[in-house]
Every structure is written in C-alpha cells, then in structure tokens.
N, C-alpha and C positions, 0 to 999 in steps of 0.2 A: 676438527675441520672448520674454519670459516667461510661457508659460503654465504654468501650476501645475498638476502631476498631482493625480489625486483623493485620494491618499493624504498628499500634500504639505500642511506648514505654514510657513508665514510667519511666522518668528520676527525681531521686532524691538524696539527700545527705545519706549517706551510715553511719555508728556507727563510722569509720573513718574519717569521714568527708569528704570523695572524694565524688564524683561525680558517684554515679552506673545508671547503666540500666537496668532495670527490662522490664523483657518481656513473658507478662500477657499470659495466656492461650486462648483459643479462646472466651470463654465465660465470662470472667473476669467482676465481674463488682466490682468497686474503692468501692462504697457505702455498698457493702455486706460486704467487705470486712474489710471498717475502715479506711476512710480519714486520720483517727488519725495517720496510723502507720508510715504516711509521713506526715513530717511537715513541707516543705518546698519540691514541685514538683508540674514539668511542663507534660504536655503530649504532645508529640509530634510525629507527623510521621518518618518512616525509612529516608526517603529522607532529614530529616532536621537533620541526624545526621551527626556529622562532618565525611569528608571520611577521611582526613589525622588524625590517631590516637599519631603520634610522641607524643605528649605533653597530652598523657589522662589523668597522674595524674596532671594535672593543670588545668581542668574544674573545670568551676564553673556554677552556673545557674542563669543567667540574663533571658531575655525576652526567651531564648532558652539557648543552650550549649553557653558559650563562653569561653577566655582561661585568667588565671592568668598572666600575660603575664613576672612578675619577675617569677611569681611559675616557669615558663618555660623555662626563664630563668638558673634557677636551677637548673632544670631537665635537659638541655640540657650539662650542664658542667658535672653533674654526667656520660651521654655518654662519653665527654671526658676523666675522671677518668676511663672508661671501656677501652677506646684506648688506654689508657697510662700505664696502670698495667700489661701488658705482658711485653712492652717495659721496663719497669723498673727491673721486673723479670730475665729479659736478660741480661741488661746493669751491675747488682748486680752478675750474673753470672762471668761476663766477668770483672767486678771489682776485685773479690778474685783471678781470673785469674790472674790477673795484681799486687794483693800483693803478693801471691805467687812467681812471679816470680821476684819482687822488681823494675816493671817496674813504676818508679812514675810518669813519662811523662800520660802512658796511665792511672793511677790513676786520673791525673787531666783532663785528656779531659773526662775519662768515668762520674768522676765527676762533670763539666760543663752542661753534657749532663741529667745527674739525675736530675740536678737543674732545668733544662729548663722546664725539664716535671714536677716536683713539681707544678715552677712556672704559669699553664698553665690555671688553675683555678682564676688566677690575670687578665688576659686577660679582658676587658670591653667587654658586648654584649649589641651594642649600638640599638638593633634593638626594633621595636615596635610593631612588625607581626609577628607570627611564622616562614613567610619567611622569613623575615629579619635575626629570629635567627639564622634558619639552616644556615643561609649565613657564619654564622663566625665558623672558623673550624681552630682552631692552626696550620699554617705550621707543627710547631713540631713533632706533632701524624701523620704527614706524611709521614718522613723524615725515611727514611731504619737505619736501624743500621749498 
C-alpha cells in the first residue's frame, strides 16, 4: 500500500519531461489511484526538497531530486541572455542615435560593446555544483552603460 504521509511529495517526471511535484491530498492513497500513472517516481518528504530552486528545470530524479548539472548550466546562461536584452535594447537605441547624427566613432564603441554581450554565452562555466555555477556571472551584464 502506498499511502502518502501528509508532509510527503510525489516527485515525478511530468509529459515534458521535467521534474514536477505533486502534492497529494491528505488521504491520497498511490494504489487507488494507479502506480501506472507515474512511471518513473520517488516519494519524498518536504525536508528533502531542494531549498535553492535557481536550476528547477534541471532536476532530474536519482536516489532523490538532484541537478543536470550541463542542463544547468544552460539554464544559467539563459539568465544571462535575460541581463543582457535590456542592455542591448539600449545600446541599438543609442546606435541609430549615433547614425543619425554620423558619429562613426560612437558607432564603433556602441558596436564593440553589442558584440561583448552577444559574445557572453561563449563564456566557459567550469563549475560542478550549482555553486560553483552561480559563481561565474560576465563582468559584462554588470558594467553601466
């Protein structure tokens, strides 16, 4: 019989393939309900869920939750694609500024400066831990315009 304590979640692979968490009613019982409809899930306590959520589409389920650690990778350069598309937004601003007024000086620094943040997803994340990845963070995306 699987019934699920009240503090228990049903962590299992989702029709996308991530990692969901399902969180059973008080009375829940797995058996009533059809082992089938999870074909791959752990049960686990509130306490063994990860607290740092940063990288949740990169779970996978080992003996517990653990992390993709390329998926996360991934995931982490996507934030930086989020830091960098206002900046770019700006910088394409202040571009037409600069053909407008025929300054080709500022064309090529504003230019230099597009390329870096392009180039920001080339960056290596040499880490192996979720710490380690949050560790590497582009100068670039920090630098004011």
């Amino acid at each position: 019989m699987y019934l699920v304590a009240n503090m228990a979640k049903i962590i299992a692979y989702s029709n996308n393939g991530k990692v969901g968490i399902l969180i059973p009613a008080s009375d829940f019982n797995l058996q009533d309900y059809g082992s089938a409809n999870f074909q791959n899930f752990i049960i686990i306590d509130d306490s063994e869920l990860p607290a740092d959520k940063t990288f949740r589409n990169s779970w996978i389920l080992g003996s517990g939750i653990e992390i993709d650690i390329e998926s996360a990778k991934n995931e982490w350069k996507d934030k930086w694609r989020d830091a960098r598309k206002p900046k770019l937004i700006l910088l394409d601003v202040e571009f037409i500024k600069a053909v407008e007024s025929g300054d080709l000086q500022k064309q090529s620094e504003i230019s230099a400066k597009k390329q870096a943040l392009r180039d920001v997803t080339l960056t290596p994340i040499p880490g192996t831990t979720p710490e380690e990845i949050k560790s590497v963070w582009p100068e670039v995306l920090n630098d004011p315009l």
